[in-house]
N, C-alpha and C positions, 0 to 999 in steps of 0.2 A: 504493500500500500504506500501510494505516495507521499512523502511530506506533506507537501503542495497541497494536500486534502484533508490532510487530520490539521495543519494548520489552519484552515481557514474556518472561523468561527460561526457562519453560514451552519455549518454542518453539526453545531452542537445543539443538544436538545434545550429549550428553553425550560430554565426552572427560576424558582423563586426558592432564594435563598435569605436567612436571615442575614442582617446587615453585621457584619464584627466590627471588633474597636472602633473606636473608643465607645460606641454607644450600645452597640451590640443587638438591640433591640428587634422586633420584629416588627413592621408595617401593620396597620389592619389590615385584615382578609377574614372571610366568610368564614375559612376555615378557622381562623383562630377566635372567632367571636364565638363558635362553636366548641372550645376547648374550654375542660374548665377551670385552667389556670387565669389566675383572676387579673383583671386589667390593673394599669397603674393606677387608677383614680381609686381604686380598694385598697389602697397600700398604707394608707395615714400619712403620706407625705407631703410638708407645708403646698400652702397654695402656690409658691410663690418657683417653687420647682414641679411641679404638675403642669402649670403654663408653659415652664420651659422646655417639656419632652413631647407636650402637646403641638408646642411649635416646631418643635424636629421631628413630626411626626410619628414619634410610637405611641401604645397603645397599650400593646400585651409584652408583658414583661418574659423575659427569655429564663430558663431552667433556675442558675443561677441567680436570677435576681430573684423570681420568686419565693428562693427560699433567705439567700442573704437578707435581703434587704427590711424583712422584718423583724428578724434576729437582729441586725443591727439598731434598729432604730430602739427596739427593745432593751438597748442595751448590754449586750451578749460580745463575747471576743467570740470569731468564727475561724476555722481554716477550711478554706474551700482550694478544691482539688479541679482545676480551670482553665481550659486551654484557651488560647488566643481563638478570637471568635463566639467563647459562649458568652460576651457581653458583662464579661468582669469591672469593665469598669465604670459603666453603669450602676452594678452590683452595689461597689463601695463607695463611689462618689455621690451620690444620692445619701444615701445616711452621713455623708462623710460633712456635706453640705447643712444635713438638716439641725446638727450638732452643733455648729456655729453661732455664734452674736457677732453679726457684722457692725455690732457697734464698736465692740472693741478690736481693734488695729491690732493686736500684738500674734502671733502665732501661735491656730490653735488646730491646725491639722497641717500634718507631714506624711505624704507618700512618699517611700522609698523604691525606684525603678534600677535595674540592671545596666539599662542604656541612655546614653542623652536624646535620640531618639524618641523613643519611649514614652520620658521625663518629658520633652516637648509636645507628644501626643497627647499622652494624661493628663499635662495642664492645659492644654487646650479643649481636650472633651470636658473638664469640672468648669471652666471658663462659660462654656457652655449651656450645660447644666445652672449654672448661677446668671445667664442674661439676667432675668429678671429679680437678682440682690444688688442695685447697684453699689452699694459701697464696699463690694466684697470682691479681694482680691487674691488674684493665685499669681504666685513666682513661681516660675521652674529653676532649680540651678543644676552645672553641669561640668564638667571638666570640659576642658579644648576650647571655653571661650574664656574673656575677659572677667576675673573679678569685679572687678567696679565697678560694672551697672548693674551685676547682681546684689553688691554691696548696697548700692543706691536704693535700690527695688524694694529690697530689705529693712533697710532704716525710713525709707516712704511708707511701709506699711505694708504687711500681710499676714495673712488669717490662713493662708492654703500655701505650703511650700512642696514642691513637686523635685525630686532629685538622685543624685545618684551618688551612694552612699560618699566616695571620696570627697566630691565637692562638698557635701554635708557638713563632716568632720572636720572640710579645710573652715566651712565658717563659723565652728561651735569654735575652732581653738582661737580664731585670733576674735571670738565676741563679737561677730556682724549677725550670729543665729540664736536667739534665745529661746527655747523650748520648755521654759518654766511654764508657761498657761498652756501646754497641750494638752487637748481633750481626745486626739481624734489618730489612729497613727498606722497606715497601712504597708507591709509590704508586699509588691508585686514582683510577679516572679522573681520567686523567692529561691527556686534550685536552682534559677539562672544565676543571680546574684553571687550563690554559693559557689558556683563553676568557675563564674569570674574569679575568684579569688578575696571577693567581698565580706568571708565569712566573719573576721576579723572587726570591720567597720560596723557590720551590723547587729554585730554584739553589742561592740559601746554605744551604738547611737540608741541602741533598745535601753540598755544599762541606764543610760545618763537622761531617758527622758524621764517624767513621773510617773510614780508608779502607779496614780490616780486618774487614768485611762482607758480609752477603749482601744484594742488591735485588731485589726484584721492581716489575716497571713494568706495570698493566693500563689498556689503552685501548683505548673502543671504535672509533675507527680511530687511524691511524697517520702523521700528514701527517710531514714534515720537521720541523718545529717537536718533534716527539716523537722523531724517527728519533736529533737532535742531543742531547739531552737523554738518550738510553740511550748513546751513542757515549762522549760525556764523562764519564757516572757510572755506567752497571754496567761488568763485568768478563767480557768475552766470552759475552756473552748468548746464551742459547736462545731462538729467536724458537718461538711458538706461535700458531696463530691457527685459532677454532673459530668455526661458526656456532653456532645455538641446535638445542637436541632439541626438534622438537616446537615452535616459539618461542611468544614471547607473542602476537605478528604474526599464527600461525596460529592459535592457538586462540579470538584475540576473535575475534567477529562484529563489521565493521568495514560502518558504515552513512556517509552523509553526506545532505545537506542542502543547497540552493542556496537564502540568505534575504538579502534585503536590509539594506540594516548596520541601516536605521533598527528593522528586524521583528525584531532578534536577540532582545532582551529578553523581548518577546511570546511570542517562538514554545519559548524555552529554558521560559517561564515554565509554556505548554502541556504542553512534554514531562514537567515534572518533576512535574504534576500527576498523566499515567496511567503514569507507569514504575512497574513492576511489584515494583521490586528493593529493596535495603536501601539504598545509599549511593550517590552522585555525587561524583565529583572533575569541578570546570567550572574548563578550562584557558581565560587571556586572558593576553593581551600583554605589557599595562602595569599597574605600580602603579596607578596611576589609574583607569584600567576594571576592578581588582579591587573596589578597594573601592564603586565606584561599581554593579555588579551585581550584590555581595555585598547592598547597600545596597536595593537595587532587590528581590532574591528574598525580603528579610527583611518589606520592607515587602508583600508580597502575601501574605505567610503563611507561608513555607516555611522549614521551620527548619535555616538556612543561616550558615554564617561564611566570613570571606576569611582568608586568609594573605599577605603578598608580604616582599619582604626588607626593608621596614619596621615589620613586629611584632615586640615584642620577645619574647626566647627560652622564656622563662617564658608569657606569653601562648599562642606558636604549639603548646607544649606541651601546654598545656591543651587548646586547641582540637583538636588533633589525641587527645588521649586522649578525646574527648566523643565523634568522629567513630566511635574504634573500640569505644565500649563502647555506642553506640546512644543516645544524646541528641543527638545529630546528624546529619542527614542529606545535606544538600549541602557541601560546602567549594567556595570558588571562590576560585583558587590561580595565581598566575604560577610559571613553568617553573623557576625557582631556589627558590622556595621549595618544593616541591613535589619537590625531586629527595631521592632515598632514601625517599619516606612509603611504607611498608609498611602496609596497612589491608585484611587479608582481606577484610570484609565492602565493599567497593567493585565494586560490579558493574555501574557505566557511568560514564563519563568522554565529556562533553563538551566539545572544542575548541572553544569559542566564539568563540573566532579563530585563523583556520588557521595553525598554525606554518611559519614560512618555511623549513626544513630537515626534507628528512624523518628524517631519524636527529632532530629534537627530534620528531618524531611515534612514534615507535618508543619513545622516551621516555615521553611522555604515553599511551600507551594500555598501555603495560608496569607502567599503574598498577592496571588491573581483570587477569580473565581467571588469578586468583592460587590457589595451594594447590589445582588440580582445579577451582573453582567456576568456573561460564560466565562470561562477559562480554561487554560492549557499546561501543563507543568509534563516537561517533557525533561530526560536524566539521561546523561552520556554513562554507562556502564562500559567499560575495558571489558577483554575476552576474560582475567582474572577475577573479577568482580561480580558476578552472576550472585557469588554466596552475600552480596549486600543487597541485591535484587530481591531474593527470596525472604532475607531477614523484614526486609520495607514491606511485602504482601501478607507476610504473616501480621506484622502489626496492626497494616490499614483493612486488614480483611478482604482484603479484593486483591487482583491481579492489574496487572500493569498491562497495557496493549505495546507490543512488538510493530515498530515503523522502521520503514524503509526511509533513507534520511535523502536529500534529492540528491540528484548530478549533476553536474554541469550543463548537462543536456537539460535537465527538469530548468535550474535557472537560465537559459537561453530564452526555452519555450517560454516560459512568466515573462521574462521580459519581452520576447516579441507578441505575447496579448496584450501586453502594456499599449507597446506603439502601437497596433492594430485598431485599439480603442482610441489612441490618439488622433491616430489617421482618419476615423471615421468620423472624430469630432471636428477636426479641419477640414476638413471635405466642404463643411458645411457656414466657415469661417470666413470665407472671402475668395479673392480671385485666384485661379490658380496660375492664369496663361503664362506667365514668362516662365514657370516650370515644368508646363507642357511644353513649351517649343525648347529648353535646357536638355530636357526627357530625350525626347525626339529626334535633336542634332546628338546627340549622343546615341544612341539606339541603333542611327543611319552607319557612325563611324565604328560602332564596335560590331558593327554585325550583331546584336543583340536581341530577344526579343521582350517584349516589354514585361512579361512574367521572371525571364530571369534576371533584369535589372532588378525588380519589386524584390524577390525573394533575397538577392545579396545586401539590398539596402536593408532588407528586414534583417540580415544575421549579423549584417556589421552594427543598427540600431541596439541586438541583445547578444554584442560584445563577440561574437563568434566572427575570429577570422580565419576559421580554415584551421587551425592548428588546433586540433584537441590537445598536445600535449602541452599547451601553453595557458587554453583553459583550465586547465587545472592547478588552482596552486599547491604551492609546497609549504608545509605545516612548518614554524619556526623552533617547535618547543623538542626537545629531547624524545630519542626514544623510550618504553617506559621502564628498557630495565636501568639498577642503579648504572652511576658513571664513575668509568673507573679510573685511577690515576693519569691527571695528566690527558684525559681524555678531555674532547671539545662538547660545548655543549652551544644550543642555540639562543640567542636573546636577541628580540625584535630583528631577525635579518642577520646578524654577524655573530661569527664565531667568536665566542669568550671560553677561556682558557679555565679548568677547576680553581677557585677560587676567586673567580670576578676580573680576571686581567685580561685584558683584549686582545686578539690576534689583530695587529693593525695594519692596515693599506700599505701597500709599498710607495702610494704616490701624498702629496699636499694635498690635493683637493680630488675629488668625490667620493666613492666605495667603491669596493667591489657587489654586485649582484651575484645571487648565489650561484648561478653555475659558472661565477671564477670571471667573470666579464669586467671592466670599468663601467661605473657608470658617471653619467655626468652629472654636475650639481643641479637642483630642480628647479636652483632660481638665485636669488642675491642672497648672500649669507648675512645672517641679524643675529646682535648679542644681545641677551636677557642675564640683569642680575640676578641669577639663582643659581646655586649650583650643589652640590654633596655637601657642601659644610651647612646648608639649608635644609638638609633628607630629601630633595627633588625628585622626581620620578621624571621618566620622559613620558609617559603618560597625560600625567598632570600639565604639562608643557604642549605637548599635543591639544588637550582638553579647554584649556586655555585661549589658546591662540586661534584655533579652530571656532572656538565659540564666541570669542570676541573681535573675529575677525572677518567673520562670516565665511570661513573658509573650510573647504574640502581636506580629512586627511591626507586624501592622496596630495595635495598641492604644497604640502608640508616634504621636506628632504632629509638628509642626514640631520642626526643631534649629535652632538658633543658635548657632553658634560665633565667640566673640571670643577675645581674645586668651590670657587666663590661666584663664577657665574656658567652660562653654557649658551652654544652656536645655533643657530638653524635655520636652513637651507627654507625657502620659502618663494613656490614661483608669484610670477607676476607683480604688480604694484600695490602695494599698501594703500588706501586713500589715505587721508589726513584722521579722517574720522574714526577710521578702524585702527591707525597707527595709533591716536589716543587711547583708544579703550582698551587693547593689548597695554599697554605702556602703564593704563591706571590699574589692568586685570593683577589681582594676588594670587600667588603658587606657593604652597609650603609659608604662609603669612609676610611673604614678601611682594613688592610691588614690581612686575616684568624689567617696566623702564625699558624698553626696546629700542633698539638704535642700529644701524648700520654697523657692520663689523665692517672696516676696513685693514686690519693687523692680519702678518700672514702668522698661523700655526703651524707647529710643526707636526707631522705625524706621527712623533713617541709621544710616551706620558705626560712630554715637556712642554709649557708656554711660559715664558720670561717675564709675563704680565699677569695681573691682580686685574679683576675689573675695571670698563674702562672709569665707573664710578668711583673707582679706591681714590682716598687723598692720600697725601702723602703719612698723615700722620693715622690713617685708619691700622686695622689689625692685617698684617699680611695673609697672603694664603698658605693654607699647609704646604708642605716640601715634599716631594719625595725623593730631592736631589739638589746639591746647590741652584739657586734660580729657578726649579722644577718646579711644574704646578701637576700634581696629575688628572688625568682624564678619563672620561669612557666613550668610548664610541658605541653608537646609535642607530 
C-alpha cells in the first residue's frame, strides 16, 4: 500500500474525539446528554468559573474530572493515575481556582510541571478557566528564560504560580517566591518529573510548603518511587485512576515502516513530500540527530525546524508559534522538548526513531489526532527493532498497519498531479498565444510531437531528468552498526573523522559533493557572530536565516563553524529588508549580525581572526594552535 494513500487524510474515518489538554473536556453531543455522568453545572463550582467552561464550550465533564473535581473541592488530597488527554487539567484547575481569594495578591496555589512547555500550557488553560476572576493572576516560571520578568511578575502579584521544579527552588532561595499562604498545590506529571531527575527539588518544594494544605498528585502510572512520594506529603489521599474516552491511541490511524537506519532520511524525506496534511511533528532520540535531520529536511526544501533541550526559550517559542500559525510545516523534536506542545493543526507525527517505552509512544502520537481533527502517527522500525514493534501492540492493544513508504517514482507522480492541477487552472487564466507559437516553433525544429514535449515538461516540472540514479538521494547519517576506530562517519554531507574532526577539502573554497566531485560555492559567503563557544548548531543557522530570510534550504551552501563566529554560503541577493531581520534574528541567544565575509580562510582548523565584531580588548577565541581558531565544516 502506498504512502501516498494512508497519508492522505481524505481517507481517515471521521470521528469525534474528546478534546485533550489543557481542557480536556468533551463538547455537547446527544450522546453525552444521554450519559449519566453529570454535567459541569452539577459540580458546585463558583459561578464565576461555570461561565468560563460555558464559554469554551464544554458541558460534560470527562472521566477524570468527574471524579476529581468533587473530591477536591470537598476538600480531599487525590492521586489520580492520568494520561495526557483525559483532561487532567481541567481536573485540578477548577478546584485549584475555586480555593482562591482573589482578593488577596500573595500566592496561594503552585503547580509543579516536568516541562516549561507544559508550565506555559497549564498557565494558560487556569488563565482561562479564571476569564471571568478579573483580579486573578497566574505566573508560569521556567528555566531557559530570563529571571527578571518572572521576578517582576512575582513581586506584581500572584495567586497561581505555574512551574518547573528548578526554576521554583531558584526563587524560594534568593526570596522572589513566598509560599507561606499556600492553600492549593498540584503536581503534574509526577513520574515525569521523577525521570527528569526532579526527584530531589520536589521533595523540598513539598517539604518547605505548609503543611496546612490541599495536594493533588497526577501521574501517568504509579511505580513506588511515586507511591512514597504521596505517603510522605499528601494527607490521606483518594486514589483515582481512569483510562482515556475515546483515547488519543484510538483515534490516530497508527501506520509503521520497516527502513534501514542508513534509508531513514531518504525515505522521511519521501513521505513528507506526498503527505497530504498541514503539519508534522518528527520524533528522534538525540540532540544530535535533531538537529542533524532538522538540518538535512531544510537543506532539500522542506520548511522545517528542530527543537531539543538545547534551544533557548525564546527561540523554541518562536519556532513553535510559526508551527501553529502556518509558516511552518515540519518540526523535528526530541521527547523533552516536545512534551506539553499543543498544535491543533499537527496531523502526523513521525517517530523517526522508535521510542524505547511504549507509554513514550503514547506520548509522541498524543501529539496529532487533536480537537476532533484525524491523525496519522507513522514509526521508522530498523530490520532489528520488530521486538519494540510488538512491545508498542501489546501495550496499545491493537496492531500497527505495515506501509509501503513511496519512491521516487511515487514522488514524481504527486508532483506531476500537482502541475496537472496547475495547468488546468491556467488554462483558464488568461492568454496563452505567445506560448502556443514558442510551442510550435519548437515542435517544427525538434521534430517533436506535441504529447512528447507535454510529457518531458511534465517530468522535468516533478524533478525527473532521466536519471533514476540521481533521483534518489543518498542518506547522510551512518550505517547502523557501531563505528569503529578511526572509522568515518556522516554529518550533514561531509565526512567527520571518530570524535568530531573533519576530513577537510583539499581546496579554499567550496566542498567536495559526495561522490568525491568539487562543488562550487552556492553564492557570496556571509559571516554571523555565532559560533561553538555559543553551542550553535548548523541547524539553528539554517533555521534562522531561512526563516528570516524568506529563503529556501536549498539556496543556503556550505557552513563553517569556528569558534566565536561561522561562514555561509548563500545564493543570490539579500534585500535590505531580509538582510535586517537575519542580522536582528537570535541563534543560541545571540544576535546573527550578518555581514559580508570578505577574509580568505584557510582550509585546516586554522583562521588568524576573532570575529569581525571582536574589539580589540574583547575575550579572544579558543586556540587550538598559536593564532588557530578551530573549525567545523558543514
Amino acid at each position: 500500500m502506498s504512502t501516498a494513500a494512508v497519508l492522505d487524510p481524505s481517507t481517515y474515518p471521521a470521528e469525534s474525539i474528546p478534546f485533550d489538554d489543557p481542557a480536556g473536556s468533551e463538547p455537547a453531543s446527544a450522546e453525552s446528554a444521554a450519559d449519566p455522568t453529570p454535567r459541569f453545572a452539577q459540580l458546585a463550582l463558583p459561578a464565576a468559573l461555570l461561565r468560563a467552561i460555558d464559554d469554551i464550550g464544554f458541558q460534560t465533564p470527562t472521566a477524570i474530572q468527574a471524579e476529581a473535581i468533587p473530591a477536591l473541592l470537598g476538600g480531599r488530597d487525590i492521586t489520580g493515575v492520568a494520561q495526557t488527554g483525559t483532561g487532567k487539567t481541567a481536573a485540578f484547575g477548577l478546584p485549584l481556582l475555586a480555593s482562591i481569594d482573589p482578593r488577596s495578591r500573595g500566592v496561594q496555589a503552585l503547580v509543579l510541571t516536568p516541562t516549561r512547555e507544559l508550565a506555559v500550557q497549564v498557565a494558560e488553560a487556569i488563565s482561562s478557566f479564571a476569564a471571568h476572576l478579573p483580579t486573578l493572576t497566574v505566573v508560569p516560571v521556567y528555566g531557559g528564560a530570563s529571571f527578571l520578568p518572572q521576578r517582576a511578575a512575582l513581586k506584581a502579584g500572584a495567586q497561581v504560580v505555574v512551574g518547573t521544579p528548578g526554576r521554583i527552588i531558584d526563587h524560594l532561595e534568593r526570596g522572589t517566591l513566598n509560599l507561606a499562604g499556600l492553600k492549593f498545590l498540584v503536581l503534574d506529571e509526577a513520574d515525569e518529573m521523577l525521570r527528569m531527575g526532579f526527584a530531589e527539588d520536589v521533595d523540598r518544594i513539598l517539604s518547605d510548603a505548609p503543611g496546612e494544605r490541599q495536594t493533588a498528585l497526577f501521574s501517568a502510572t504509579m511505580p513506588p518511587a511515586i507511591r512514597a512520594i504521596a505517603r510522605k506529603h499528601l494527607n490521606d489521599p483518594l486514589d483515582i485512576a481512569v483510562t482515556r474516552q475515546s483515547s488519543t491511541v484510538d483515534a490516530v490511524r497508527q501506520t509503521y515502516a520497516v527502513v534501514p537506519f542508513r534509508d531513514k532520511v531518504d525515505v522521511l524525506a519521501r513521505i513528507l513530500k506526498v503527505a497530504q496534511g498541514d503539519a508534522t511533528i518528527v520524533f528522534v532520540r538525540t540532540k544530535g540527530a535533531c538537529d542533524e535531520v532538522g538540518a538535512e529536511l531544510i537543506a532539500r526544501g522542506v520548511s522545517a525546524a528542530a527543537i531539543n533541550g538545547d534551544v533557548p526559550q525564546k527561540e523554541r517559542e518562536r519556532i513553535i508559534e510559526r508551527l501553529r500559525d502556518g509558516r511552518l510545516d515540519v518540526l523535528v523534536a526530541t521527547d523533552v522538548a516536545a512534551r506539553g506542545l499543543d498544535v491543533e493543526r499537527v496531523d502526523l507525527v513521525v517517530n523517526f526513531d522508535a521510542p524505547g517505552e511504549p507509554e513514550s509512544y503514547v506520548h509522541r502520537i498524543g501529539r496529532t489526532g487533536r480537537a476532533g481533527r484525524a491523525g496519522e502517527a507513522l514509526t521508522f522500525f530498523t530490520p532489528r527493532e520488530i521486538a519494540r514493534l510488538r512491545a508498542i501492540e501489546r501495550a496499545i492493544r491493537q496492531k500497527l498497519e505495515l506501509i509501503t513508504p513511496p519512491t521516487a517514482a511515487d514522488v514524481a507522480a504527486h508532483r506531476a498531479a500537482g502541475v496537472l492541477t496547475q495547468a488546468a487552472e491556467r488554462v483558464s487564466g488568461g492568454s496563452l498565444a505567445r506560448y502556443r507559437q514558442a510551442v510550435a516553433t519548437f515542435l517544427a525544429e525538434q521534430n517533436l510531437t506535441a504529447l512528447e514535449l507535454a510529457a518531458t515538461l511534465l517530468a522535468l516540472a516533478a524533478g525527473d531528468d532521466g536519471n533514476e540514479t540521481a533521483a534518489r538521494t543518498t542518506s547522510v547519517f551512518a550505517a547502523e552498526r557501531p563505528e569503529r576506530p578511526g572509522a568515518e562517519r556522516r554529518v550533514t554531507g561531509r565526512p567527520v573523522r571518530d570524535g568530531g574532526r573533519p576530513v577537510r577539502d583539499s581546496g579554499d573554497r567550496g566542498s567536495a559533493d559526495r561522490a568525491g566531485r568539487r562543488r562550487d560555492p552556492a553564492g557570496p559567503r556571509y559571516r554571523v557572530a555565532v559560533g561553538h563557544s555559543h553551542g550553535v548548531r548548523p541547524a539553528a543557522i539554517v533555521g534562522a536565516i531561512t526563516a528570516e530570510g524568506g529563503l529556501a534550504g536549498k539556496d543556503l551552501g556550505r557552513i563553517d563553524i569556528y569558534d566565536t563566529f561561522s561562514t555561509v554560503e548563500i545564493a543570490g541577493t539579500l534585500s535590505p529588508a531580509a538582510f535586517g531581520r537575519i542580522s536582528a534574528a537570535k541563534v543560541s541567544g545571540q544576535s546573527l549580525r550578518i555581514e559580508l565575509d570578505t577574509e580568505e580562510h584557510s582550509s585546516g582548523d586554522a583562521h588568524r581572526h576573532g570575529p569581525a565584531t571582536r574589539s580589540p580588548g574583547s575575550h579572544g577565541p579558543r586556540r587550538s594552535g598559536p593564532g588557530r581558531e578551530h573549525r567545523r565544516e558543514y
